[in-house]
C-alpha positions in Angstrom: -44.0 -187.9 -107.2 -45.1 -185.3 -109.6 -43.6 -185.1 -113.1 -42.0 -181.8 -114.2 -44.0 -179.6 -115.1 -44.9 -179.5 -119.2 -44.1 -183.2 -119.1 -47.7 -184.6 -118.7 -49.6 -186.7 -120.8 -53.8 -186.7 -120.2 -54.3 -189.6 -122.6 -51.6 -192.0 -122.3 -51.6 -191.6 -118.6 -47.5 -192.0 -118.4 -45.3 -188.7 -118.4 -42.8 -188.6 -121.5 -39.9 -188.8 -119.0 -41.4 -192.1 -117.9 -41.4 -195.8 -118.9 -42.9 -199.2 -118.9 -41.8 -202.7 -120.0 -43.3 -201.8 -123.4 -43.8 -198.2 -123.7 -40.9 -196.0 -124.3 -40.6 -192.7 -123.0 -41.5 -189.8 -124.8 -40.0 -186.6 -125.6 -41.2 -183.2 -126.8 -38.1 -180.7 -128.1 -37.8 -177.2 -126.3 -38.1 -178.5 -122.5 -34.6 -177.7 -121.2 -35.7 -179.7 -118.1 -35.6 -182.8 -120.3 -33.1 -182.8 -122.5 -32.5 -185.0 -125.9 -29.5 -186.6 -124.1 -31.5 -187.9 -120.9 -34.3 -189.1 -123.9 -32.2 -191.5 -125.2 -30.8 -192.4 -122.3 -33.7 -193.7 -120.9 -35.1 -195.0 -124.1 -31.7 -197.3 -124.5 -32.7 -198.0 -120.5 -36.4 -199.1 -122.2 -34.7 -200.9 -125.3 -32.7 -203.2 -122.7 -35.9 -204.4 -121.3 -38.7 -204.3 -123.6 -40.4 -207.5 -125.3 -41.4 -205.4 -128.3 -39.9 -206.8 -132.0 -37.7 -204.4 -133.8 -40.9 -204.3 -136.2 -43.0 -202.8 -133.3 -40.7 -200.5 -131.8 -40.4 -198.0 -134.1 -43.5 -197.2 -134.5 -44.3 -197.4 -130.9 -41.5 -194.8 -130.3 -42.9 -192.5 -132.8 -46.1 -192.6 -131.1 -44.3 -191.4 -127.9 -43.2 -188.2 -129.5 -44.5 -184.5 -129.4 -44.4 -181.4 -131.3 -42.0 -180.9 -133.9 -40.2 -184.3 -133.3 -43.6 -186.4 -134.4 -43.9 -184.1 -137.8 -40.2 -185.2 -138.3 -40.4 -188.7 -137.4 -43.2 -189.7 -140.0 -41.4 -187.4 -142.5 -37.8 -189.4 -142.7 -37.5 -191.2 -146.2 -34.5 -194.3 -146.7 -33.8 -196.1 -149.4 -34.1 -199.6 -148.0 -33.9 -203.3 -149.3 -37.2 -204.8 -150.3 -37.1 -208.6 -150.2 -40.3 -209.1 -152.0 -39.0 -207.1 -154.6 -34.9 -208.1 -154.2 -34.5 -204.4 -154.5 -34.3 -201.2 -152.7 -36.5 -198.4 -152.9 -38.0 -195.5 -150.8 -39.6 -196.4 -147.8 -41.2 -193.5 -145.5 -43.3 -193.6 -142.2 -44.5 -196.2 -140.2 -43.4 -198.7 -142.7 -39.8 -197.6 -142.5 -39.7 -197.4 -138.8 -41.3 -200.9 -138.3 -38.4 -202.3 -140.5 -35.9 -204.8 -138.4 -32.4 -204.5 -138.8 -30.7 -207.0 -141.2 -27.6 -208.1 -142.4 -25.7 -207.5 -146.1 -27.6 -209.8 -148.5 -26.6 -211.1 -151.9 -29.1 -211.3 -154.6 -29.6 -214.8 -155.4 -30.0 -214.2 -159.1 -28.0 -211.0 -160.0 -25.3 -211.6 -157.3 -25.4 -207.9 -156.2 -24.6 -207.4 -152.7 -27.0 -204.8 -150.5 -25.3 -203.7 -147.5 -27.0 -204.5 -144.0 -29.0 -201.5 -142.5 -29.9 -200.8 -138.5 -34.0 -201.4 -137.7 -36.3 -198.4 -138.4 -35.7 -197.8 -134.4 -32.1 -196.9 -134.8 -33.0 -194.8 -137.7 -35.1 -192.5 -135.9 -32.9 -192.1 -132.8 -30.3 -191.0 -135.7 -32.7 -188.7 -136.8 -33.3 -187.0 -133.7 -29.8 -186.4 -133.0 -29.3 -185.4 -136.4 -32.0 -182.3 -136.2 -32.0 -181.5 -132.8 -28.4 -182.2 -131.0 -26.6 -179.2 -128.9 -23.3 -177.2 -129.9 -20.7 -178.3 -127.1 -21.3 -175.9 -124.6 -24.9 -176.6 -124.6 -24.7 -179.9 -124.2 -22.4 -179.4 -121.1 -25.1 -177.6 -119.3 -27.8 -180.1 -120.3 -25.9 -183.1 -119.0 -25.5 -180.6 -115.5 -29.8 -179.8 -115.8 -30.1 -183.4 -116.5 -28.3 -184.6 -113.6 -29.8 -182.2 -111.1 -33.4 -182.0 -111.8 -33.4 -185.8 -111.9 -35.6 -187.6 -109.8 -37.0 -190.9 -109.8 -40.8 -190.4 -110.3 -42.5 -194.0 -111.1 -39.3 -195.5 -112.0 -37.8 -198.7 -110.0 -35.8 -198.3 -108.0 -33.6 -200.2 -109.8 -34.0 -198.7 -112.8 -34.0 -195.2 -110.9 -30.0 -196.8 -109.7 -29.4 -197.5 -113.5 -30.1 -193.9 -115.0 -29.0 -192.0 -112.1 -25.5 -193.3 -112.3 -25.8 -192.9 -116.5 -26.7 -189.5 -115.7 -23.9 -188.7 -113.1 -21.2 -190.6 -115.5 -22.5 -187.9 -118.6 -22.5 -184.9 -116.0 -18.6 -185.8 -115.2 -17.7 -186.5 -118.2 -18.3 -184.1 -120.5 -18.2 -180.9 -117.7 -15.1 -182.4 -115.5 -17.7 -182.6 -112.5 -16.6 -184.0 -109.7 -18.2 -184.9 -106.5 -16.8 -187.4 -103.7 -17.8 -190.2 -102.5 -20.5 -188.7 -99.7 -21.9 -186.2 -102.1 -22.9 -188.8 -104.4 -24.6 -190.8 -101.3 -26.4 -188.2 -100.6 -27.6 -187.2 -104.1 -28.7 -190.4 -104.9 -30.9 -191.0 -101.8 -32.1 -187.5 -102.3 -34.1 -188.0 -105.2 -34.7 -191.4 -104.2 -38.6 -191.2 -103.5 -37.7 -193.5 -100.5 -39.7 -191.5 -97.3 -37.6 -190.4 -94.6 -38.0 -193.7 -92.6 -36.4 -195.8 -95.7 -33.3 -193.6 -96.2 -32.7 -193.6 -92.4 -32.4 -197.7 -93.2 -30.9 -197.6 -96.2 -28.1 -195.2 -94.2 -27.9 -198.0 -91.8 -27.7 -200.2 -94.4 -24.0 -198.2 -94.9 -23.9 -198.0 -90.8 -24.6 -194.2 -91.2 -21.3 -193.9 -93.6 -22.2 -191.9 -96.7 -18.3 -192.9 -98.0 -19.8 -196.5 -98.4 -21.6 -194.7 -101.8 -20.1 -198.0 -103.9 -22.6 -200.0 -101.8 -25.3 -197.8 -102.2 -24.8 -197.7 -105.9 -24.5 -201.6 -106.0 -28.1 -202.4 -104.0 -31.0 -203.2 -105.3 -34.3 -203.0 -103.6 -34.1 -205.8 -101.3 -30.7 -204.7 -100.1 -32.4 -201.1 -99.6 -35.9 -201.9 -98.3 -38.8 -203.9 -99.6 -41.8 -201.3 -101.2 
């Protein structure tokens, strides 16, 4: 299945709205068919599963990002704890995103106390939300595009399960959607990628009973088919 369109990428050969065990997705701002919100959600759906340090996955993130959003990214400055130095100071770049996450430490000499700080990871998804989240109402129609448009591409199926129901969670949450229990069945086998001889299975799976969606949205890919 085809990415959306503006989402390609010629060089590294994986869309931005796309993932691997250790390459994040990307994200470019501006495409309202990939909204910041679904970004993160599938990056925190990449951070669960990734073998990458905290030291590496900052800058691998950055290196993930388009337009604007890359400018920004090697442009954030932090005062963070040096412990070659025992001191804080600026840090900017790639050598502030590759920083991992610590805890307060105490100054073995002086006694001052530095508070902990997140990993240069957290600091950029902070970032992003800081210059490019939505006013209320926009956001309410992004989590709606972001449900709707969604469709599982080169994602597993299990993973596909995972961010679908993330997605459908948001959608109801912050626009009071509400769809019942055969809507959602059929949704989420819609945008499935499984050909029409899987879902036909996968609905017998449910003996043709598209209430059954708690089942559905349970399975993995064994329970559905094996591809």
């Amino acid at each position: 299945m085809s990415a959306p369109t503006g989402m390609e990428e010629p060089h590294s050969g994986l869309p931005l709205n796309q993932l691997s065990r250790n390459v994040p997705p990307g994200w470019r701002p501006g495409n309202p068919k990939y909204p910041l919100k679904l970004y993160l959600q599938l990056l925190r759906l990449w951070w669960r599963q990734t073998e990458l340090t905290e030291a590496a996955a900052g800058p691998t993130m950055c290196g993930r990002l388009r337009g604007t959003a890359f400018q920004m990214a090697l442009k954030i400055v932090e005062e963070r704890l040096d412990l070659n130095i025992g001191a804080t100071r600026p840090m900017t770049g790639d050598e502030l995103l590759a920083q991992p996450s610590h805890d307060a430490w105490t100054h073995p000499t002086t006694g001052t106390v530095f508070e902990g700080a997140p990993a240069g990871a957290t600091v950029l998804m902070n970032r992003l939300v800081q210059e490019y989240g939505m006013h209320v109402q926009d956001q309410n129609v992004a989590a709606l595009e972001a449900f709707f448009t969604f469709e599982r591409g080169s994602l597993t199926l299990s993973d596909y399960l995972t961010v679908w129901t993330l997605l459908f969670d948001d959608a109801c949450v912050q626009t009071g959607l509400q769809v019942n229990n055969g809507g959602k069945s059929f949704m989420l086998l819609w945008k499935s990628g499984l050909s029409q001889k899987q879902t036909h299975e996968s609905r017998l799976q449910i003996a043709g009973d598209l209430e059954r969606y708690d089942e559905l949205d349970g399975a993995d890919e064994r329970d559905l088919c094996d591809f």
